[in-house]
N, C-alpha and C positions, 0 to 999 in steps of 0.2 A: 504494500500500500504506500502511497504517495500520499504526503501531507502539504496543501499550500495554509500558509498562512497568513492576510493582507490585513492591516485596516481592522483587528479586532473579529474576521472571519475567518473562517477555517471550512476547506472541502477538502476531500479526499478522493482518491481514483486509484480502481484496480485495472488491469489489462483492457477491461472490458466496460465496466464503469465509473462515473463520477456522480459522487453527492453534493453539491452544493451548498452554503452557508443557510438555504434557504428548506435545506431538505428536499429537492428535486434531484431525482436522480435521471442521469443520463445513458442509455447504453452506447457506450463510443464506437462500437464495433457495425453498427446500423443508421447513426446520426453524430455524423463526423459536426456539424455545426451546433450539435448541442440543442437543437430547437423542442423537441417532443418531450415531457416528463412521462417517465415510466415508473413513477414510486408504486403507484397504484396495482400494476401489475407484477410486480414484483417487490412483495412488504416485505419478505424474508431479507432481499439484498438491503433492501434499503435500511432495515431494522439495524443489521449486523453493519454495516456501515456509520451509520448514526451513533451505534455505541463505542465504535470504532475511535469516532471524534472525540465522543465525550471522554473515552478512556486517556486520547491524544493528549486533548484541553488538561483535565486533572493533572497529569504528568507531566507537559511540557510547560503549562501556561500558567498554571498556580503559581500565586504571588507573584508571575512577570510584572505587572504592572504598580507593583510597591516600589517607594521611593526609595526604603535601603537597603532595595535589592539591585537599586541601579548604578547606586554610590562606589 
């Protein structure tokens, strides 16, 4: 898994898909420009992706944003 991180959002992308910051998942392998959400069709990926983040967020991003963590 691939983790982006911009701006206070976070997606992520396997081979195959991407979840967006917004919870839209994309299959990249059918829709090269990202345009169709398939969370709907597929709530399994999307689920396991999601927690994917959250586990990311927990681990990566706690406390980032304290001031004497930047010091």
């Amino acid at each position: 898994m691939i983790f982006s991180h911009w701006s206070k959002r976070v997606s992520v992308r396997t081979q195959q898909y991407r979840l967006d910051h917004q919870g839209k998942l994309f299959d990249l392998t059918t829709d090269h420009g990202q345009y169709g959400d398939v969370s709907k069709q597929h709530p399994k990926v999307t689920a396991r992706l999601a927690a994917a983040v959250s586990d990311w967020k927990r681990d990566v991003l706690e406390g980032f944003d304290r001031e004497d963590v930047r010091s």
